[in-house]
C-alpha positions in Angstrom: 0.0 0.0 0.0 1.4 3.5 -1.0 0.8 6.1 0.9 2.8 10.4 1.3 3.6 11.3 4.9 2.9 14.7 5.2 3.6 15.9 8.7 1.6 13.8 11.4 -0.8 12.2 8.3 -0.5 9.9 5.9 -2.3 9.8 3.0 -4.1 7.3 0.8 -5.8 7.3 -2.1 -8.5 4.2 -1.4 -10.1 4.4 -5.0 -13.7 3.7 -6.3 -14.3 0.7 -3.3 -14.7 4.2 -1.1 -14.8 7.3 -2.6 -18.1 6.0 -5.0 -20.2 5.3 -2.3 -23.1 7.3 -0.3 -21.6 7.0 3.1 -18.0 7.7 2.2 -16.8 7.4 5.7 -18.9 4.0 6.4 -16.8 2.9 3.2 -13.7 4.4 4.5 -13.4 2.1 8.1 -14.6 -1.1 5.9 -11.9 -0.3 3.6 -9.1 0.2 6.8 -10.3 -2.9 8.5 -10.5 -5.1 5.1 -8.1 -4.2 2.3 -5.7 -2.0 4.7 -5.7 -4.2 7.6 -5.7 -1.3 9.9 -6.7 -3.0 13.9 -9.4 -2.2 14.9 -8.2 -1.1 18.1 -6.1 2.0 16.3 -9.6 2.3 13.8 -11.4 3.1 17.8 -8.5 5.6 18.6 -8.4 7.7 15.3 -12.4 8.1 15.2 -12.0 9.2 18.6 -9.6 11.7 18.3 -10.4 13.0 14.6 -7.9 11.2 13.0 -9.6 10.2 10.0 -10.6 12.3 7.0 -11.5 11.9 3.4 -10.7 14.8 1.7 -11.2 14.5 -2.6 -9.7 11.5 -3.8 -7.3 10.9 -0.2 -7.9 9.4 2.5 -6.1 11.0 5.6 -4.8 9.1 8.6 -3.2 10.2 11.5 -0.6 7.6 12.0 2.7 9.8 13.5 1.5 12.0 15.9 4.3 13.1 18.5 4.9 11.0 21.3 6.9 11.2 24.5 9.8 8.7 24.2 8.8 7.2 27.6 12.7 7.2 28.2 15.4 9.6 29.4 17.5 10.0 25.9 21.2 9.4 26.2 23.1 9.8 23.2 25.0 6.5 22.2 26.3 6.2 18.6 24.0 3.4 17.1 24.6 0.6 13.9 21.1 1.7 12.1 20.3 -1.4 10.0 17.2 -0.2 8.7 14.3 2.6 9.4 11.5 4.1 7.6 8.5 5.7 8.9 7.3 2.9 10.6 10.0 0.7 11.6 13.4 1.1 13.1 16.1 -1.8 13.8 19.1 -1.0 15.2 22.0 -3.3 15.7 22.5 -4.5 19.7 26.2 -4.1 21.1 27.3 -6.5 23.0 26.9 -6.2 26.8 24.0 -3.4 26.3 20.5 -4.7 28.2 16.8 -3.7 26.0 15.4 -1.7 28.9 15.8 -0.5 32.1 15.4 -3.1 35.2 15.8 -0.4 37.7 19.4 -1.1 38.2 21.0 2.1 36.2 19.6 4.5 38.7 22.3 3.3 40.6 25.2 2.4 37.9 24.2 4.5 35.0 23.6 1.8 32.5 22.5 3.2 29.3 19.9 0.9 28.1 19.0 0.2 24.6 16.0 1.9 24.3 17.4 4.8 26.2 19.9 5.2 23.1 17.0 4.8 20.6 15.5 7.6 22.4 18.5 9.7 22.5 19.1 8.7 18.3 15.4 10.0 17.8 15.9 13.2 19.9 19.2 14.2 17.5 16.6 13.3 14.9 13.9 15.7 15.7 12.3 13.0 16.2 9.4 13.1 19.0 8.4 9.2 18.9 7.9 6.7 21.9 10.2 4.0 22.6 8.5 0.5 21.5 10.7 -2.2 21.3 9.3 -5.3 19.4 11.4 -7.9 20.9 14.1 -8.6 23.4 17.9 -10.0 23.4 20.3 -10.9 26.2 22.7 -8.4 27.2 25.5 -10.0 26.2 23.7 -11.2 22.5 24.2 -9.0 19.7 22.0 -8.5 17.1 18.9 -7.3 15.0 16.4 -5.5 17.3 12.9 -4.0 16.1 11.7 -0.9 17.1 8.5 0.5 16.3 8.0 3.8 15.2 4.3 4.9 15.5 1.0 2.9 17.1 0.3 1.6 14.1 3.4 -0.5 13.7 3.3 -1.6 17.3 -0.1 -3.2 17.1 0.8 -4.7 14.4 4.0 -6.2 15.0 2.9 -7.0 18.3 0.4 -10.0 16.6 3.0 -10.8 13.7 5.1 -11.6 17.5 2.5 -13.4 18.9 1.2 -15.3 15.5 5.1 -16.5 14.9 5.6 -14.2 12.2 8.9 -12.6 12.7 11.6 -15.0 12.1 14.8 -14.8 13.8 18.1 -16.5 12.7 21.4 -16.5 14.8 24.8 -18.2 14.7 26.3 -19.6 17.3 29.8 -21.4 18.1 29.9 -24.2 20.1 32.0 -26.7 21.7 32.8 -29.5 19.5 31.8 -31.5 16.6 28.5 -31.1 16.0 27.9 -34.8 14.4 24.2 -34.4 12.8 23.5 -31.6 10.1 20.5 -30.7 10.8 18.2 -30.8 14.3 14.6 -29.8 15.5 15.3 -29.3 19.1 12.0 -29.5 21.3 12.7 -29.3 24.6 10.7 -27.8 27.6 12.5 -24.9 29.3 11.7 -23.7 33.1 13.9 -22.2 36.0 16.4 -24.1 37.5 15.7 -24.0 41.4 18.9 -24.5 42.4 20.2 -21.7 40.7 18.3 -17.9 40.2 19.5 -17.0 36.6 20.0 -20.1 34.9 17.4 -22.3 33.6 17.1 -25.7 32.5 15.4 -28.4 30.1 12.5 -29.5 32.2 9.4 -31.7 31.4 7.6 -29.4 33.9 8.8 -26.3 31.8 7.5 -24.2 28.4 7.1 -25.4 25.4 10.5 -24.2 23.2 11.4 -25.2 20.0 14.8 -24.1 18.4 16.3 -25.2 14.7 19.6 -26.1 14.4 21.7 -26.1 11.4 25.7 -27.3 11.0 27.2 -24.1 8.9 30.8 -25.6 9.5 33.1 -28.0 11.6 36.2 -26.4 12.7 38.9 -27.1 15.7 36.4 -29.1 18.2 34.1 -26.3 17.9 31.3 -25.9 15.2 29.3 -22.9 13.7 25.7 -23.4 13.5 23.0 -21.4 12.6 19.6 -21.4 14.4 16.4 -20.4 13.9 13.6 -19.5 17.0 10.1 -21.3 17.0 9.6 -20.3 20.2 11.0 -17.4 22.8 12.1 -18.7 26.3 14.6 -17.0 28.5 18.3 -18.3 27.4 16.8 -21.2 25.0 19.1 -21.6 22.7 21.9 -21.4 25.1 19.8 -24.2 27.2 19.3 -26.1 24.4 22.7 -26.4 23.1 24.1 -26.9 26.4 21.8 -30.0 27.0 23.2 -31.5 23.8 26.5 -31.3 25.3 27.6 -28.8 22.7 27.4 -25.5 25.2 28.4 -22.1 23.5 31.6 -20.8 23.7 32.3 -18.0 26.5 28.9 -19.1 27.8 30.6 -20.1 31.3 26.2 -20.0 32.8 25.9 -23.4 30.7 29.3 -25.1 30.8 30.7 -23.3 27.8 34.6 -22.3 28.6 35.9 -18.5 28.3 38.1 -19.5 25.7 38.9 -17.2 23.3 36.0 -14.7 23.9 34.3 -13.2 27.2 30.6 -13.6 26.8 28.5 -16.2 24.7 29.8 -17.0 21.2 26.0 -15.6 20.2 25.1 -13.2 17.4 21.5 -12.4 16.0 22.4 -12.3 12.3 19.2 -12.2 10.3 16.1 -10.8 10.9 13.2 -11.0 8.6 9.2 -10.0 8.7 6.3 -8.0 6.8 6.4 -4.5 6.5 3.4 -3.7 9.1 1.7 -0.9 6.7 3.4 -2.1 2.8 3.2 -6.2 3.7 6.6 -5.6 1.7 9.1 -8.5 3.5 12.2 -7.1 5.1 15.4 -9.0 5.7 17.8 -7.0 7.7 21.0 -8.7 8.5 23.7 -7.3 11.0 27.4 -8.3 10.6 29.2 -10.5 13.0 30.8 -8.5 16.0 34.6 -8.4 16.4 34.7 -10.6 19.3 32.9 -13.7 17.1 35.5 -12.4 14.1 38.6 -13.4 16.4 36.9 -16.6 17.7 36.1 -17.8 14.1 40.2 -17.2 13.2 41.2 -18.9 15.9 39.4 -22.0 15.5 39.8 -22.5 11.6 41.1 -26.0 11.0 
């Protein structure tokens, strides 16, 4: 769907399904719910606050209205992998949590999402903080933003529905014998021990796909694909298979050669939430990963 930005609006042209009809506006909603596949939660919102006009041939919405970022800005240089008007993805450093958990009041931890604020505030950008999804602080990697309330509704349910695939790479201890592996495990907390969890027939449902990329020097890079979300999966699932991630001493991975998980979000793909256009961003390996790889080269 096409559409010009112009200021807070953006605006359509919907054609004859709307514009030739008696009640226009009637026409207009039909046309957001059915062909636009506008929610009809936002639909609720605009009507309520005027946010939806026909004027001649366009259809006006009021999709970027300023927001407060919801976050104290702090300017952190950022890897922009992609942004447009609806969407933002920005690559993760390692060792750099998503979001505040109270504990940079104390320490000063600049957050993620505090840096996404602080990139939208040298933007002139007045837009609230929304991120789509979550990585560990010391995983690096692709992470979604969205940029109005349209996107987040949306790419909330492409979350929820499975619709926002995720591909890493990972390098783990040993020879990784089989070439490919559907790895369905149940994850929950491990009561002997606060952060960690652990494969559990009690736990959540978690499904991760494996893939052999390459064998090197008792250590293997695969590449794995998310069916599910849990806390640390892939780094409880590949330590249960006795191949633990490098630098990943919570599992039984060794601190050999690199000082936090040998784990990188490489790819991430999904459907534009307003053009249904699909995205692939990918984000290069970090350094750290870079030096591991050499070292281990057969």
């Amino acid at each position: 769907m096409n559409y010009k930005k112009r200021g807070d609006w953006a605006e359509l042209m919907p054609g004859k399904k709307v514009l030739s009809q008696d009640d226009r506006s009637m026409a207009a909603e039909k046309w957001l719910l059915e062909e636009l596949g506008m929610p009809e939660k936002l639909l609720n919102e605009l009507k309520a606050n005027n946010g939806i006009q026909l004027a001649g041939d366009r259809l006006r919405l009021a999709l970027f209205p300023s927001a407060p970022y919801g976050i104290v800005p702090r300017y952190v240089e950022l890897d922009v992998l992609h942004e447009d008007d609806f969407c933002l993805v920005v690559n993760k450093p390692v060792g750099m949590p998503i979001h505040p958990d109270g504990s940079e009041r104390q320490d000063g931890t600049v957050t993620l999402d505090h840096a996404v604020a602080g990139y939208y505030q040298v933007s002139g950008l007045e837009i609230a903080v929304k991120h789509i999804h979550r990585l560990d602080v010391d995983t690096s990697g692709p992470v979604l933003y969205a940029k109005n309330r349209y996107a987040e509704l949306k790419l909330n349910a492409m979350m929820q529905l499975k619709q926002i695939e995720r591909k890493y790479v990972a390098i783990v201890h040993g020879v990784v014998a089989q070439n490919k592996e559907k790895i369905d495990l149940p994850i929950g907390k491990d009561r002997h021990h606060k952060q960690r969890r652990r494969v559990s027939p009690t736990g959540q449902h978690a499904v991760t796909h494996m893939e052999t990329s390459e064998r090197l020097r008792e250590a293997t890079v695969v590449r794995l694909r998310l069916e599910t979300g849990r806390t640390h999966q892939i780094r409880v699932h590949l330590s249960h298979l006795e191949h633990p991630l490098f630098g990943d001493t919570l599992y039984c991975g060794l601190s050999e050669g690199i000082r936090r998980q040998a784990l990188h979000g490489e790819e991430l793909s999904f459907k534009h939430p307003f053009t249904g256009e699909l995205l692939t961003v990918t984000a290069p390996w970090p350094q750290d990963m870079i030096d591991l790889y050499d070292s281990l080269k057969v």
